[in-house]
C-alpha positions in Angstrom: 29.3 125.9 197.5 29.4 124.2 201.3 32.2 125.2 203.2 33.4 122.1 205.2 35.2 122.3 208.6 38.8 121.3 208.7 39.5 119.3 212.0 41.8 120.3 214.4 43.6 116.7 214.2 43.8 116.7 210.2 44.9 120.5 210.3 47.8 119.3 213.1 48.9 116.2 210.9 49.3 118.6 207.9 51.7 120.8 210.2 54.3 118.1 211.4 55.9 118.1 208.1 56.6 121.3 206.4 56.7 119.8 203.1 53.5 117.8 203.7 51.0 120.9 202.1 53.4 121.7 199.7 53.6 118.3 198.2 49.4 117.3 198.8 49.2 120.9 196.6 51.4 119.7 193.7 50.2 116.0 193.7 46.8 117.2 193.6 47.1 119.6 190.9 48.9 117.2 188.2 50.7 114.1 189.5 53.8 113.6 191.0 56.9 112.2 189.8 59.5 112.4 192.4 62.2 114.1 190.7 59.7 116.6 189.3 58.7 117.0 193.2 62.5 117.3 193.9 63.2 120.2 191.5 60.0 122.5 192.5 60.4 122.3 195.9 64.2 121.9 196.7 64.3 119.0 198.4 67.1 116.4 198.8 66.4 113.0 197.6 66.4 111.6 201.3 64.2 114.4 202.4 61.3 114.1 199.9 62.0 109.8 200.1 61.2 110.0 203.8 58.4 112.7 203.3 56.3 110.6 200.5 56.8 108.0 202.6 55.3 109.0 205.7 52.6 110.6 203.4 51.8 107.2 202.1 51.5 105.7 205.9 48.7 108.6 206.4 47.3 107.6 203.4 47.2 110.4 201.5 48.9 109.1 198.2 49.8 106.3 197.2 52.0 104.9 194.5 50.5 104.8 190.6 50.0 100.9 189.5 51.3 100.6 186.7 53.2 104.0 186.1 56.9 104.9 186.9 59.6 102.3 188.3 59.5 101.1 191.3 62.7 102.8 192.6 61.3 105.7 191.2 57.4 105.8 191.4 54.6 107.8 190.3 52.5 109.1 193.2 48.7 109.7 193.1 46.7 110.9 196.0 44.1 108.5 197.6 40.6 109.1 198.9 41.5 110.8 201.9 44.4 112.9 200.2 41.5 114.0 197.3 39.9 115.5 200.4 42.6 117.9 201.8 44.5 118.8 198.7 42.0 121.5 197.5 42.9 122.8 201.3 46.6 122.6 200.8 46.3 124.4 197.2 44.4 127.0 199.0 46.9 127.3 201.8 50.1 127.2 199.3 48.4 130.1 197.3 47.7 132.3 201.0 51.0 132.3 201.6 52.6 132.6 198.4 50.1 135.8 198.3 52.0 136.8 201.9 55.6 135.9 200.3 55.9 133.4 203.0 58.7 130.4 202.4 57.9 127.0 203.5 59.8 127.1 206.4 58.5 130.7 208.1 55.7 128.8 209.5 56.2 126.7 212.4 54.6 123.6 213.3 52.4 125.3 215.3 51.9 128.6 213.5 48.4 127.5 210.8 46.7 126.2 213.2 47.2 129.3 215.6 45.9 131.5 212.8 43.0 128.5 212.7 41.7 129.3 215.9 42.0 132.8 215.9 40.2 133.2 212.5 37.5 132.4 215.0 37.7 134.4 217.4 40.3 136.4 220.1 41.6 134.5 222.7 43.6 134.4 225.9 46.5 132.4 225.9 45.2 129.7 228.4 42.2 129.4 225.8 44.7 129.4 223.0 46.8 126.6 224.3 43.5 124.6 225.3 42.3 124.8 221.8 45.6 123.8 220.7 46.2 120.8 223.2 48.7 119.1 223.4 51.0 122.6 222.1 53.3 123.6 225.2 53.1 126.6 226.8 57.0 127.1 225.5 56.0 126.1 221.7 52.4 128.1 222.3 54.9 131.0 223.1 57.4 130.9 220.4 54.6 130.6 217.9 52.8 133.4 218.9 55.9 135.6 219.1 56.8 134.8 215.7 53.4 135.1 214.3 53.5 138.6 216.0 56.2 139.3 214.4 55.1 138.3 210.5 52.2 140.8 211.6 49.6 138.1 211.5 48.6 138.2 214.9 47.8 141.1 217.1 48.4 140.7 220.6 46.6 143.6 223.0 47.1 144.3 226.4 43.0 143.9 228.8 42.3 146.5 231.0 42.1 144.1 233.7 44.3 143.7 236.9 46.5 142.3 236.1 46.9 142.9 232.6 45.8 139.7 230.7 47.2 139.4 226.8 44.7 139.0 224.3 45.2 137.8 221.4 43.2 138.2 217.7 44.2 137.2 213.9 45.9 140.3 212.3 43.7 141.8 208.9 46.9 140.6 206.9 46.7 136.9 207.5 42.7 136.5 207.3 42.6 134.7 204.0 45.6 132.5 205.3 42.8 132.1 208.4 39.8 131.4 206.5 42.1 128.8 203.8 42.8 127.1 207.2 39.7 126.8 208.6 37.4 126.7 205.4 37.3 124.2 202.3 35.4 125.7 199.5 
C-alpha cells in the first residue's frame, strides 16, 4: 500500500476541535446518529450540535438524505471526510494504545509529534514548521508533550546551550499515524 502525506493545513484543521478526530473515527467506521455520538463520547447536546456543525461547514460529513429527522439527523462523511477518517481511526487507536483521553492533547500537541516524526528540531525550526503556533503556545506544547514522555528535549553542546528537540520512542506510532495514511 502507498503511504500518502497528510498536509500540514488538514492535520491543523483536525486539531482545532478536540472532538473533530474522534467523531470523523466513529462516522467513518459505522454511521452516525447523534445521540449514538452523544453516549460514546460524552458530549453535551450543545457540544456535539456545534461540533457536527462546523464539521459539515469543512465538509467532512454531511447529513443522510433520506435517513433520521431532521432535528435529529443521520450523518455520513463526504468525499473529503472518506479521505481523512482512515487517519483519524488510526490516530484514535495510537492514543487509545498510549491511554491518552481526548482532551490530554492540545491543539498544538499531533502536529508537534508530526514534525518531529521527521526529524529533531530546534525550537525556531519547530515554530517555523508550525506557523502561525506562538512561541507561548509552541512552549506549553512542548512542555506538556515532555511531560507525557513523548518528546525528548536535549541540551547541544554549543555556546550557548541550544535545546533540541526529537519525538520520544513512546509516541512514534502516534508520529507515523500523524504523518502517514496507509
Amino acid at each position: 500500500m502507498v503511504k500518502q502525506e497528510l498536509s500540514s493545513d488538514k492535520l491543523l484543521a483536525l486539531t482545532r476541535s478536540r472532538w473533530f478526530m474522534p467523531l470523523l473515527a466513529e462516522i467513518g467506521e459505522s454511521g452516525s446518529r447523534s445521540a449514538e455520538r452523544r453516549r460514546s463520547l460524552g458530549l453535551s447536546a450543545s457540544r456535539l450540535k456545534r461540533t457536527l456543525g462546523e464539521m459539515e461547514r469543512r465538509h467532512w460529513i454531511q447529513p443522510n438524505p433520506g435517513h433520521g429527522h431532521p432535528l435529529r439527523p443521520e450523518w455520513i462523511l463526504t468525499h473529503h471526510g472518506r479521505d481523512i477518517a482512515p487517519r483519524c481511526q488510526a490516530i484514535v487507536e495510537e492514543r487509545k494504545v498510549l491511554g491518552l483521553p481526548p482532551d490530554a492533547m492540545g491543539r498544538w500537541h499531533l502536529p508537534l509529534i508530526g514534525v518531529l516524526a521527521e526529524d529533531e528540531k530546534r525550537f525556531g525550526q519547530l515554530q517555523l514548521a508550525l506557523s502561525p503556533v506562538s512561541p507561548r503556545a509552541l512552549s506549553q506544547a512542548l512542555k506538556r508533550a515532555v511531560a507525557l514522555d513523548h518528546v525528548r528535549r536535549r541540551l547541544a553542546r554549543d555556546y550557548p546551550p541550544v535545546a533540541i528537540y526529537s519525538l520520544a520512542a513512546r509516541a512514534r506510532p502516534l508520529g507515523n499515524a500523524a504523518l502517514y495514511m496507509q
